[in-house]
Structure formats: structure tokens, C-alpha cells
C-alpha positions in Angstrom: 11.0 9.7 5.2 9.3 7.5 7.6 6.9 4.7 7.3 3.2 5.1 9.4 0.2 3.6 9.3 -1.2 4.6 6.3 1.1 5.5 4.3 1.8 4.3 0.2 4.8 2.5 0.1 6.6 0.4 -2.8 8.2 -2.4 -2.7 11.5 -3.1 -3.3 11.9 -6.7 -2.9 9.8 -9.9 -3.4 7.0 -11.1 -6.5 5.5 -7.6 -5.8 8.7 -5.4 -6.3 7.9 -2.2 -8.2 4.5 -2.1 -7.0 2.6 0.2 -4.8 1.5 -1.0 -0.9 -0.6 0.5 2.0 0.8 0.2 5.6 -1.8 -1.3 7.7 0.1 -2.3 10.5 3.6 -2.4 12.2 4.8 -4.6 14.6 8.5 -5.3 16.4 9.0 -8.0 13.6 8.1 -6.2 10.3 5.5 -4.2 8.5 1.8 -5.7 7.2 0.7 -4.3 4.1 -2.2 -4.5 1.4 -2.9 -3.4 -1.9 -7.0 -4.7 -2.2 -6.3 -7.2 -4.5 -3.0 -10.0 -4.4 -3.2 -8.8 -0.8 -6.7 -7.8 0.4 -7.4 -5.8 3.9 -8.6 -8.9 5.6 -5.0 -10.8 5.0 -2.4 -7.9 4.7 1.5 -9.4 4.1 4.3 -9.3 6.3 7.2 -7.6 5.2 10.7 -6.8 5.9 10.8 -2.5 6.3 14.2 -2.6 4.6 12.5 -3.9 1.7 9.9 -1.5 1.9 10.7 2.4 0.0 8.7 5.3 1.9 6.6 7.5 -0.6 5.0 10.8 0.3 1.3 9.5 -0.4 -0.8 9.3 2.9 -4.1 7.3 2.1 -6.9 8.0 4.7 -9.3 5.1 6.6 -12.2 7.0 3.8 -10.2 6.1 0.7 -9.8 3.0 1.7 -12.7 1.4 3.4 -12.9 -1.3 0.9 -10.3 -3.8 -0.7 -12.3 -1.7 -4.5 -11.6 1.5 -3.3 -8.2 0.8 -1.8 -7.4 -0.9 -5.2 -8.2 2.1 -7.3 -6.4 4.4 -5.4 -3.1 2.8 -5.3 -3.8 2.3 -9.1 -4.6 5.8 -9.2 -1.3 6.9 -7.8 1.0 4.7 -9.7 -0.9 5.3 -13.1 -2.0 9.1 -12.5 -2.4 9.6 -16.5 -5.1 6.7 -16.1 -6.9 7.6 -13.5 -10.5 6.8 -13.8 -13.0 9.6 -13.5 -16.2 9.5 -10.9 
């Protein structure tokens, strides 16, 4: 599986191991990600891609307009038995 823009990755490596990321951005020297709250949109984290394990979520530029709404959807996909109802 490969890693895109946009896709819901989890890390494997780091103080944020086991939890779940959104790609915002790759680059030649690693992969930026954000999860709307450690990391917010406006300062996504560099990270090393072999640290990185792909998922086959896909989160859309709608979902996650906001560091809130990105927030509550990665929460959403890691605790699906939780998810809150709108």
C-alpha cells in the first residue's frame, strides 16, 4: 500500500507510536503529517516514511477542513465503537 496525500496513516515510531496521522504533504526528505490536535494543520510533523504504516482510510479536503473536524475523524477511525453521533 502506498502513502498519498491524504491518506490515514499510523505511526510506528516516535512519542506518537500507535496513533493515527493524516498525510498532508511529502517531500524528497520525509512525510509531514497532522492529527488536529498534538499536531495541528498549521504545523504538521516531519516524519521518516519507514516509520510511517499505510492504512486503507482516505480522508477528503471536506472532512478535514478544520484541526475539530480532522480530530474527530481520525478519532472516529481508531475508536469506530465510539464514534460520536451528528
Amino acid at each position: 500500500m502506498e502513502i498519498k496525500v491524504g491518506s490515514v496513516v499510523i505511526s510506528k515510531a516516535g512519542r506518537d507510536k500507535g496513533y493515527y496521522l493524516k498525510v498532508v504533504k511529502i517531500t524528497g526528505d520525509g512525510v509531514y503529517v497532522c492529527d488536529g490536535k498534538e499536531r495541528p494543520i498549521e504545523r504538521p510533523k516531519k516524519k521518516n516514511p519507514l516509520h510511517l504504516a499505510p492504512t486503507h482510510f482516505v480522508l477528503s479536503e471536506g472532512e478535514t477542513a478544520t484541526n475539530r473536524s480532522l480530530s474527530r475523524a481520525l478519532r472516529n477511525l481508531q475508536n469506530p465503537e465510539k464514534s460520536e453521533v451528528e
